[in-house]
TORSELUM-827704 format. One line per 4 residues: number of its first residue (from 1); their letters; for each residue x, y, z of C-alpha. Coordinates in pm, 1 decimal. Layout:
TORSELUM-827704
NUM> A> X Y Z; ... $
end
This chain:
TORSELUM-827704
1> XXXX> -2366.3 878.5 2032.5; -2005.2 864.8 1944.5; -1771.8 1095.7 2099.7; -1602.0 1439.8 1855.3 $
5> XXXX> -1285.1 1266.6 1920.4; -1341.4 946.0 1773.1; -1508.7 1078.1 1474.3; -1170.3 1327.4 1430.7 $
9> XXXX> -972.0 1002.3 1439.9; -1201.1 807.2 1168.2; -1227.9 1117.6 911.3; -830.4 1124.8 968.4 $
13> XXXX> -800.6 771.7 833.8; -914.9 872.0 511.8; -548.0 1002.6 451.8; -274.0 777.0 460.6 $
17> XXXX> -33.2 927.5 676.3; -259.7 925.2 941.0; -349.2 556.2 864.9; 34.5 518.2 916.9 $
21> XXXX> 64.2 742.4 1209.7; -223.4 555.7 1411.5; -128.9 197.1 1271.5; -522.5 242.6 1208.7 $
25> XXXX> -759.7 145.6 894.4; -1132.0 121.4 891.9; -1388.1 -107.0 699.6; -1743.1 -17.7 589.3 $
29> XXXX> -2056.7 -352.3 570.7; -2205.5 -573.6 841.8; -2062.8 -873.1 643.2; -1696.1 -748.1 525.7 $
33> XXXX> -1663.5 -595.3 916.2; -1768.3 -976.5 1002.8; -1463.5 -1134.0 777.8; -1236.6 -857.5 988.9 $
37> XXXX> -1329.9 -1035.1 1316.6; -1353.2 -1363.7 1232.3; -1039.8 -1359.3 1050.8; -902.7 -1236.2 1390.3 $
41> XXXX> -849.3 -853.4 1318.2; -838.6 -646.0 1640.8; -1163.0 -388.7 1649.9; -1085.1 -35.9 1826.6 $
45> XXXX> -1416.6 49.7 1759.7; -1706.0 -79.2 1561.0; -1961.2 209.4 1513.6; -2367.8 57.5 1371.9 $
49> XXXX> -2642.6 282.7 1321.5; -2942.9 156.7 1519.8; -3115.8 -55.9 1306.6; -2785.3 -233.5 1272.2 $
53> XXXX> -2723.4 -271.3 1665.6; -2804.3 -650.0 1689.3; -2554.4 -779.8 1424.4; -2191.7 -685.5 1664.8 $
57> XXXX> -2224.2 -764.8 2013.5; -1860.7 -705.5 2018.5; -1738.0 -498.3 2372.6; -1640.4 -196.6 2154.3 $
61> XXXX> -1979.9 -195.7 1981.0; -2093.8 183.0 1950.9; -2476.9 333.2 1864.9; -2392.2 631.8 1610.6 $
65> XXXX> -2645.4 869.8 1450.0; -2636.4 802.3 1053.2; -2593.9 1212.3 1044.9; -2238.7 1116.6 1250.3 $
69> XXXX> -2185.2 775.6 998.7; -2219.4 1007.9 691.7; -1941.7 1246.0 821.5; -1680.2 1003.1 906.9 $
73> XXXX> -1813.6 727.0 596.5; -1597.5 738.6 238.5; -1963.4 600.2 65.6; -2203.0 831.8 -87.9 $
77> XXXX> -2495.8 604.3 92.7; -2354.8 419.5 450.3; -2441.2 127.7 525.5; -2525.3 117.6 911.9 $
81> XXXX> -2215.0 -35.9 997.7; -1807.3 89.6 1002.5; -1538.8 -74.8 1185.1; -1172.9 61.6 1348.3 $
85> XXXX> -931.1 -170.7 1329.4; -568.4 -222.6 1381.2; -366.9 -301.8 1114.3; -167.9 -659.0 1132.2 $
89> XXXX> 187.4 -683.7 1089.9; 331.8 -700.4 754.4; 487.2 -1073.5 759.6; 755.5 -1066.0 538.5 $
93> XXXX> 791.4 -1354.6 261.7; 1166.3 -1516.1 235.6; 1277.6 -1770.7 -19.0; 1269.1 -2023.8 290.8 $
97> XXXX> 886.2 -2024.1 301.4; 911.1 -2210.8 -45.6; 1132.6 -2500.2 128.0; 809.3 -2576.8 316.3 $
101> XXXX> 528.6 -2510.6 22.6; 641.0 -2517.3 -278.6; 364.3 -2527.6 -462.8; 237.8 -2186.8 -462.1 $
105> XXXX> 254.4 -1851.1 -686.1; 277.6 -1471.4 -543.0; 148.5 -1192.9 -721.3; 365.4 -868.5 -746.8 $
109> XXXX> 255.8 -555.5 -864.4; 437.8 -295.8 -982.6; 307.1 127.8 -952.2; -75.5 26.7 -971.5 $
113> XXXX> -245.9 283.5 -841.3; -599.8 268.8 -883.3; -772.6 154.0 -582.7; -1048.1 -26.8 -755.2 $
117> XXXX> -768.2 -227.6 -953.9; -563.7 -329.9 -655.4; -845.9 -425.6 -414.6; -1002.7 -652.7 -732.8 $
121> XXXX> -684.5 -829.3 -752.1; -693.0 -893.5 -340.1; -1035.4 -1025.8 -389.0; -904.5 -1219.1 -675.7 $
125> XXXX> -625.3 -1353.6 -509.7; -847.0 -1474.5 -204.3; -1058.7 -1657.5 -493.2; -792.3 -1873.8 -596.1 $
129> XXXX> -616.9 -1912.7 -279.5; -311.0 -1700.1 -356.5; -204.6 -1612.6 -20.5; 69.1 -1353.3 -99.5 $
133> XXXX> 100.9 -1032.8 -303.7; 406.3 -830.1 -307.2; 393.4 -405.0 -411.7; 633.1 -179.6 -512.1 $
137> XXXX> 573.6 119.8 -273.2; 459.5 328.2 -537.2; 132.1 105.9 -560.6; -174.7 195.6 -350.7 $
141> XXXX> -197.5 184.8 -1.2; -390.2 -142.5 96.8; -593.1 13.1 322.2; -697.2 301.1 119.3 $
145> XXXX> -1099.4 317.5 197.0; -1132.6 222.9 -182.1; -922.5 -67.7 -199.9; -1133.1 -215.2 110.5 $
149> XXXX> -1465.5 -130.2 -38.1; -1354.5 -346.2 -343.3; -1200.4 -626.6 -159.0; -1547.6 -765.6 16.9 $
153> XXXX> -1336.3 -856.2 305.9; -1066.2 -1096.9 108.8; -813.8 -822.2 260.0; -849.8 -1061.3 605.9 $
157> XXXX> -717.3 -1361.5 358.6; -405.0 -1255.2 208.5; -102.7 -1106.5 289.2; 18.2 -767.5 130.7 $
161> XXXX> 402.9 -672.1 151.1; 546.8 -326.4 24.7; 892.8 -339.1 -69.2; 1181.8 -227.9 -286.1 $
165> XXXX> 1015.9 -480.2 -591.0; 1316.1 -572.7 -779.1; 1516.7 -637.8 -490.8; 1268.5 -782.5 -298.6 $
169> XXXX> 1190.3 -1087.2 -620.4; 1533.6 -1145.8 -647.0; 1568.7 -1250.2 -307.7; 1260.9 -1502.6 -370.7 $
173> XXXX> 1455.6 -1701.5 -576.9; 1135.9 -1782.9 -817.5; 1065.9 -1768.1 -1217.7; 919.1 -1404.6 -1264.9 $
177> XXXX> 632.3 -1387.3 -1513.3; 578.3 -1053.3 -1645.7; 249.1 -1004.9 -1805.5; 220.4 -737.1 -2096.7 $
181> XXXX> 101.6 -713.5 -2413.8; 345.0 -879.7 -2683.4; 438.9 -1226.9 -2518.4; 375.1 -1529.3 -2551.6 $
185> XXXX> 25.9 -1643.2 -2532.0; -61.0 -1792.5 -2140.0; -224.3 -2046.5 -2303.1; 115.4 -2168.9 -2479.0 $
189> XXXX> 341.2 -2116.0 -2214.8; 469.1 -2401.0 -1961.8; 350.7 -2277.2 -1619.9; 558.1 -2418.4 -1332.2 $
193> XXXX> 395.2 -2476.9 -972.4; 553.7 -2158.4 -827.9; 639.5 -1864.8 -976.3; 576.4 -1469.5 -941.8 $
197> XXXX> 342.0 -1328.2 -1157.0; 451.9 -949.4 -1226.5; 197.2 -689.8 -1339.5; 266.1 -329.6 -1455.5 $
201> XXXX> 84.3 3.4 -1369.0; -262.3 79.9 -1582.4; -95.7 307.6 -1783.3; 285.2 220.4 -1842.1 $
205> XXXX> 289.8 -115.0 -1770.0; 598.0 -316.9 -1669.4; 898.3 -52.1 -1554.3; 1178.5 -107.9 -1807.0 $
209> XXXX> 1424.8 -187.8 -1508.5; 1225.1 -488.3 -1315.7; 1182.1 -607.4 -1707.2; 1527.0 -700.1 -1671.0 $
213> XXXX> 1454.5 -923.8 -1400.3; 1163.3 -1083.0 -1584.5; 1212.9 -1447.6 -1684.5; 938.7 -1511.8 -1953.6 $
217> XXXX> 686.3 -1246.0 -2116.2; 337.7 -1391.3 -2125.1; 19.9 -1171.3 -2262.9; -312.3 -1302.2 -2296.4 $
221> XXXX> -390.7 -1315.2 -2697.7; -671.6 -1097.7 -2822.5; -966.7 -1227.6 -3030.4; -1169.8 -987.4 -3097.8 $
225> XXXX> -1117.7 -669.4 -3287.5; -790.5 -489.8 -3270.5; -860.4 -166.2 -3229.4; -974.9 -295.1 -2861.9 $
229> XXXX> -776.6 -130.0 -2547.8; -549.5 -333.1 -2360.8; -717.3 -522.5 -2046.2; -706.1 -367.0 -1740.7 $
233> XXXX> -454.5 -474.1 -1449.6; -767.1 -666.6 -1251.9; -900.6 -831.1 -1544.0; -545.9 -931.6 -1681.5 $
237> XXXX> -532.2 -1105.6 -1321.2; -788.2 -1290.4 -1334.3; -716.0 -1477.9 -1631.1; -357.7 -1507.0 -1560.9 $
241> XXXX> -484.4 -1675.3 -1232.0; -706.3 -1890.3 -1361.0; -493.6 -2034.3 -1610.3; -191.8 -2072.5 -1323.0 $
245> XXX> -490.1 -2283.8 -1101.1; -614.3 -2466.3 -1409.2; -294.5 -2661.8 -1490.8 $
end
């Protein structure tokens, strides 16, 4: 059974400033624990319940009582299986890595803050091969418990950086495409091959002051009735993306 200490350090990692302190994150599922290693992450620990044993023959494989997994697990119902793991380093993107590749978009998001929202767009971003997202530090902590759970494992495939935003884009050197709600249609507008697609927080959108920075205001048009909400962050993603990979 796993030792008091290591089960201290996993309920820690709940909070972020102990995520921070210990450079430390864990990841609940046989299969999205299985992206982790085979995307090269670094296990400290990989706890299974016993009828989970046979899936990680890993060295740092450890047999845990589910009464132990449901202390230490941020789901209602574990799953048999939640991995330790080190967090990578943060590889900072430079206007130089567009001299190489061109051809490529980043997404930046400004305050999100709702787990579920930010690890959607991860997941999204892994979908359609966007391989760099860029957050203003007022957005969610990547390796919030929540943001994992909602990634499936795309967290292995793309690479977060939190940064001063508005400084941090105008260093890039690339078109910024704010999405909000009165722009012009995505449909309508000429989409170059890179760019920076900027998205706002659920509730206030687009801060006025990176607005400043923004080079063209796209929206996605509505067609169905008006008294409809806006779309939320995620979904607004999506479409953007998919209308970025279908030109």
């Amino acid at each position: 059974m796993a030792g008091k200490k290591w089960l201290r350090l996993v309920k820690s990692l709940h909070q972020k400033k102990y995520r921070n302190q210990h450079q430390l994150f864990f990841m609940e599922g046989a299969k999205a624990v299985g992206t982790l290693l085979e995307a090269g992450f670094v296990p400290e620990r990989i706890f299974v319940t016993l009828n989970q044993e046979l899936l990680f023959s890993h060295s740092q494989t450890e047999i845990i009582s589910e009464q132990e997994l449901k202390k230490i697990s941020a789901l209602q119902h574990p799953n048999g299986v939640l991995g330790v793991f080190r967090m990578p380093p943060q590889q900072a993107i430079t206007s130089e890595d567009w001299i190489v590749t061109p051809e490529d978009w980043i997404v930046a998001l400004d305050d999100v803050r709702d787990p579920g929202n930010l690890g959607t767009i991860i997941r999204l971003c892994d979908w359609f091969g966007i391989k760099n997202i860029v957050c203003s530090r007022t957005t969610v902590d990547c390796f919030n418990p929540k943001v994992l759970q909602a990634t499936m494992g795309s967290i292995a495939q793309v690479n977060i950086v939190y940064s001063n935003l508005e400084s941090y884009l105008k260093s890039l050197g690339l078109p910024i495409y704010g999405a909000v709600m009165e722009g012009t249609s995505v449909y309508q507008t000429a989409l170059p091959t890179s760019g920076i697609l900027l998205l706002g927080n659920e509730a206030n959108g687009i801060s006025a002051s990176l607005m400043q920075s923004v080079d063209a205001k796209i929206a996605i048009p509505q067609f169905g009735r008006e008294t409809a909400e806006s779309l939320n962050v995620a979904m607004a993603t999506g479409i953007v993306l998919s209308e970025i990979r279908r030109r």
